[in-house]
Every structure is written in C-alpha cells, then in structure tokens.
C-alpha positions in Angstrom: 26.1 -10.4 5.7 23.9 -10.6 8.7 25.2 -9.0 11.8 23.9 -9.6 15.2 24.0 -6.8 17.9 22.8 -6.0 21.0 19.7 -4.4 21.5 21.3 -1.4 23.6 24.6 -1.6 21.7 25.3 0.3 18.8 28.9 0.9 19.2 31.0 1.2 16.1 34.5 -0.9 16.4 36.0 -1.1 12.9 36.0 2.7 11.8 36.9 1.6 8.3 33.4 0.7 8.0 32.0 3.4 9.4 30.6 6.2 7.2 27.5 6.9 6.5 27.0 9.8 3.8 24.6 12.3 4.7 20.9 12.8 4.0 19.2 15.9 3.0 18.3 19.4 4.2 17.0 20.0 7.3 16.2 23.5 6.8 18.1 25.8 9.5 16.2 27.1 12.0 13.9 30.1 12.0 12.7 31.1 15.4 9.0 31.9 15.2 8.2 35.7 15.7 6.2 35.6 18.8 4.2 37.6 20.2 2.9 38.3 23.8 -0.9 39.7 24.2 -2.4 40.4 27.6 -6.0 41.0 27.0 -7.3 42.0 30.5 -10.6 43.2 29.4 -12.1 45.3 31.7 -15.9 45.2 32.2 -17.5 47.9 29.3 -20.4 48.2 31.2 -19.2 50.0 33.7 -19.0 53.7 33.6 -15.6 54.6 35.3 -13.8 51.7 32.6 -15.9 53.2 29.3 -12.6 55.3 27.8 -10.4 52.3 29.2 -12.4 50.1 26.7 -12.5 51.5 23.8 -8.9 52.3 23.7 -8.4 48.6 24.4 -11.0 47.2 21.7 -8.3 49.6 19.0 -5.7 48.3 21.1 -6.4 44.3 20.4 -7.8 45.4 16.9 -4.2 46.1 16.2 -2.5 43.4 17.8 -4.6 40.9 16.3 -3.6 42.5 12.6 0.1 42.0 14.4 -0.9 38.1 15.4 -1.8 37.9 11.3 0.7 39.3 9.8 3.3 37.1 12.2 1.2 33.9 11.3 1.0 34.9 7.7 5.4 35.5 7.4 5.9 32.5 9.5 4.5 30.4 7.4 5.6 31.6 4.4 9.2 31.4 6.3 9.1 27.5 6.8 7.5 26.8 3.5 10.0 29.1 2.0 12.7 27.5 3.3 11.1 24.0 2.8 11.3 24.8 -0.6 14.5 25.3 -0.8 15.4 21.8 -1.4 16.0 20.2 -4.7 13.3 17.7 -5.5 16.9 14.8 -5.5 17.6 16.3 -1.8 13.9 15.5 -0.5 14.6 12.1 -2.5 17.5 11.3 -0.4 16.1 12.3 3.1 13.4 10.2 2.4 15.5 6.8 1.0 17.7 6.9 3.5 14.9 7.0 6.6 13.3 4.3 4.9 17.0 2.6 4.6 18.3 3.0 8.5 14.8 2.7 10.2 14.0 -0.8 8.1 13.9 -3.4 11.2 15.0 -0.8 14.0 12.0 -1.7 16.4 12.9 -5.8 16.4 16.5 -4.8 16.5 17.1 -2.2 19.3 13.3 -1.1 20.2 13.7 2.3 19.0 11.3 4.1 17.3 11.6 5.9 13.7 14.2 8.4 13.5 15.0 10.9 11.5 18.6 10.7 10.6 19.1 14.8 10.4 18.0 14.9 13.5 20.4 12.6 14.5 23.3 14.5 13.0 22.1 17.7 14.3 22.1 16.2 17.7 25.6 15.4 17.4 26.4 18.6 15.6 24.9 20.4 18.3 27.3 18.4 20.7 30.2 19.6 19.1 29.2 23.4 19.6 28.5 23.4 23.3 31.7 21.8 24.0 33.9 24.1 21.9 35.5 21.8 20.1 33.4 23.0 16.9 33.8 27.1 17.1 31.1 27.4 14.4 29.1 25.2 11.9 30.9 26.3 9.1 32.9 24.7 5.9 36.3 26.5 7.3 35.5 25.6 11.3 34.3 21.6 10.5 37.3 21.0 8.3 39.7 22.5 10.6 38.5 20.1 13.4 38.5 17.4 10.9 42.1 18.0 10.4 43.2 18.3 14.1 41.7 15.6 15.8 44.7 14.6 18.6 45.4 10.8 19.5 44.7 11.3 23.1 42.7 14.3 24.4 39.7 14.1 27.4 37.5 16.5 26.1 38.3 14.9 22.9 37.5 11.4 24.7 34.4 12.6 26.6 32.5 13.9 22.6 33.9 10.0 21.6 31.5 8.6 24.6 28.9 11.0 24.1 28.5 10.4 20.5 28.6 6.3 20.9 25.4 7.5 23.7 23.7 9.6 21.2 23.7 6.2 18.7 22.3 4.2 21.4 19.7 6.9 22.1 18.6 6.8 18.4 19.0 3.1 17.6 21.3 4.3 14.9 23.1 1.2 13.5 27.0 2.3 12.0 27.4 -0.6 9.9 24.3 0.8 7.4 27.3 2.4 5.9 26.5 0.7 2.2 23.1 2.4 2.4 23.6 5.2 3.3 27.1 6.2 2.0 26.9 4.7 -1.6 23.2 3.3 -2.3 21.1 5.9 -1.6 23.1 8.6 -2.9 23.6 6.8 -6.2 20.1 5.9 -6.7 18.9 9.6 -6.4 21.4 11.5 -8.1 22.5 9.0 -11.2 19.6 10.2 -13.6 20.8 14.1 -12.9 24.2 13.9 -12.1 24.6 16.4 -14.7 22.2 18.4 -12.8 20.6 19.4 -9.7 22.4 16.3 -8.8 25.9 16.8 -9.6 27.2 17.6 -6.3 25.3 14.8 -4.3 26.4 12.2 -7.0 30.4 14.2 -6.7 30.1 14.3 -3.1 29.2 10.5 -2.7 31.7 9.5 -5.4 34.7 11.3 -3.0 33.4 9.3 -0.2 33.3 6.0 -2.0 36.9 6.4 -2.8 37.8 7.8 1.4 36.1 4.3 2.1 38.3 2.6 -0.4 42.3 4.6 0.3 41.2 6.0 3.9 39.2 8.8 5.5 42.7 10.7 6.4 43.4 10.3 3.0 44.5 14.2 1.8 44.6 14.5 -1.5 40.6 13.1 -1.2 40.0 15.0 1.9 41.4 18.5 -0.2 39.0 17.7 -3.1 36.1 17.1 -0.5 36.6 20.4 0.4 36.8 22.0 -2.7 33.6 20.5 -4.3 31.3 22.3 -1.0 30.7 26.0 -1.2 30.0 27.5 1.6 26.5 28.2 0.9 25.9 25.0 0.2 27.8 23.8 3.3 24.9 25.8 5.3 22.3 22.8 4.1 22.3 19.1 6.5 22.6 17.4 3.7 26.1 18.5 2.4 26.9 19.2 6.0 26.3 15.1 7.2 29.2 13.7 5.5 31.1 16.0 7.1 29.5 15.3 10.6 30.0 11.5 10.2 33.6 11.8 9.1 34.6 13.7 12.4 33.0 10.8 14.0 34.8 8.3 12.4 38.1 10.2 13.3 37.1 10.2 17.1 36.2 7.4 17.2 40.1 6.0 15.1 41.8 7.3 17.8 39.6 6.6 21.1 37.2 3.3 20.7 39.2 1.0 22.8 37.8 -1.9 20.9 39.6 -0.4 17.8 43.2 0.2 20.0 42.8 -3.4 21.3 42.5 -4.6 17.6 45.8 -2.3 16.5 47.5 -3.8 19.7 46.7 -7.6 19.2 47.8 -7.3 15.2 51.3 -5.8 16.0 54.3 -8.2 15.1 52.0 -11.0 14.0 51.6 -12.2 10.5 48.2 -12.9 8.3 47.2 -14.7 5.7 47.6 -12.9 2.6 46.2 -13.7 -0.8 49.3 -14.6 -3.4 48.9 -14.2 -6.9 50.6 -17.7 -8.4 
C-alpha cells in the first residue's frame, strides 16, 4: 500500500498501526576524561624565569603523559563499549536505518537519521519532564502502565513527540519494517542464540500488534523476557520507548478521539461466514 503524506507531516492517527520495534545499542554514554592544560611558557632565556622553566618543562612532561594516558582509556572506553554489541544487534541497527531512511529525502526532505538517536531524543524528553523518574526496566513500565486519559503535561510530551517526528522525518506507518521484518531477518538463523531475545522480544510485539498494546497478559511477559542489564542497551530499551508513544498518543491524538467519536452508535460492514 502506498501512502501519501505531507512533506512536514508525520503525525501518527491510527495507533493500532503504530509500533515500530526497536533497533540496536547505542552504547550509553561515557563522558570523555578531559583535561585542562595552561601552558604559559615563559621566556627560558631570560635569567629571572630560568627555575620557573624548568619546573614547567617537568611540569608539561607530566601532563602530557596525563593527556596519553586519558587519550589511550578513552578510546579503549568507546571501543570497549562498541564492542559490546552482538554481531545480530549491529545487524539490526544497520537494517533498520537502511529500512526508515529508504526515500526520506523525496518524501519529507530530511536527511539520514539514525533511529537511536531518534529514540533517545524522545527518551531524553521524558526525563526532563518528570514523567520518566529514571531510564530503567521498573521506571518505563511503570509509566507504561499509568498513562491517564487526560493529563496536560501528559498532553504537552503527546505534541512534543509528534514535533520530534517531524524534526527527524520519521514516518510511523514503517511499522512492518521495523517491528516484524527487520527483527525477523536478523535473529531467525540464531534465535537459539545470541538472538533469542531479539527474535522473543519481536515475537511479543507481533502478537501486542495483533490482541492490543494494553494487552496484560502480553504486556507481563514483555516484562519478564528483559533483564535489567539488558534493559540498559537502546536496542531492548526502543520497543519500550515506542510503546509509551503509542499509549500517548491512544489517549491524546485528536484525530484518533475524532475517529472513536464518529464510530459510536453506527454499524459497519462486517464479514459473515455463510
């Protein structure tokens, strides 16, 4: 099916379509050791300075075996932690960026994105206005769980997150890809493996999309199959992310309400079996 949007729309109105699993580790952060060097060398020629600058010279000789040793750990920090992921994490970061990006400059003129960025963006959201205490299994499923009908902070993360799609060019409707092709592709060969719990995880998702995302029973066994050390990694942390979206945007996406209001007490077409 071919849908046709505009450019500087990307407003999700039928939540039951709306999830899109989540992509792959985007390793947390680790601030860079910095360090500050004033090197205010003094002339050496002259007399007066001569002590001055040769307790300097030791002085920088020491903070330049500091500089190394801080440029040596950081960068065995980030690729240390890059390493971290599974080879079928990497796989999935990198199918579904080629999946949501496919066409985004002729449909929206956006550039590439990076869609863990794009969660994290929202993610970050959440924790400056409170509504998210901390990034957490117990804190995100909490929130999940107790999402009112009709709340205006509640309302004003709805509008912010539906600005934060425009900003990225992120198109809701690539739920397919995202949700159940990507995952399936990467994970099927080692779902016995390293990638049991993307394959579980997706397969719990597949079956929110089919019952509903409120859906307990599903929404229990979602929680169970993510430890919390595993919850600390984007890519088990997304679906998760995307779900709370979905929820806010159930109860306040006007579109949606309009729908709900327009079906009441009128009767559809139903299919019969003869």
């Amino acid at each position: 099916m071919i849908l046709e949007n505009n450019k500087n729309t990307t407003h999700n109105t039928v939540y039951k379509l709306w999830l899109v699993l989540a992509h792959l580790e985007n390793p947390a952060d680790f601030p860079l050791a910095s360090i500050g060097l004033e090197c205010s060398v003094t002339n050496p020629r002259h007399s007066s300075y001569t002590k001055r600058w040769a307790t300097l010279k030791k002085t920088n000789s020491l903070q330049k075996m500091k500089m190394t040793f801080f440029l040596i750990l950081s960068v065995f920090v980030i690729f240390g932690c890059k390493s971290q992921n599974t080879a079928v994490e990497d796989s999935l970061r990198e199918c579904i960026n080629q999946r949501i990006n496919e066409g985004i400059a002729e449909a929206y003129g956006k550039e590439p994105f990076d869609f863990y960025d794009f969660i994290l963006t929202v993610e970050q959201e959440l924790l400056k206005s409170g509504l998210l205490k901390n990034a957490d299994k117990n804190n995100y499923f909490n929130l999940l769980k107790s999402i009112p009908p009709a709340d205006k902070e509640y309302e004003k993360i709805f509008h912010l997150q539906n600005r934060i799609m425009d900003d990225f060019g992120f198109f809701p409707f690539s739920t397919e890809t995202i949700f159940n092709q990507c995952p399936y592709k990467v994970s099927v060969d080692s779902k016995d493996g390293e990638g049991a719990l993307i394959y579980n995880q997706a397969a719990i998702l597949y079956k929110m999309m089919e019952k509903g995302y409120d859906d307990e029973n599903l929404l229990t066994k979602l929680e169970d199959s993510i430890d919390e050390e595993d919850f600390k990694k984007a890519v088990y942390r997304a679906p998760i992310v995307l779900l709370v979206m979905i929820e806010l945007d159930k109860h306040y996406n006007p579109d949606l309400k309009k729908l709900k209001e327009y079906q009441k007490g009128r009767t559809f077409l139903k299919r019969t079996d003869n």
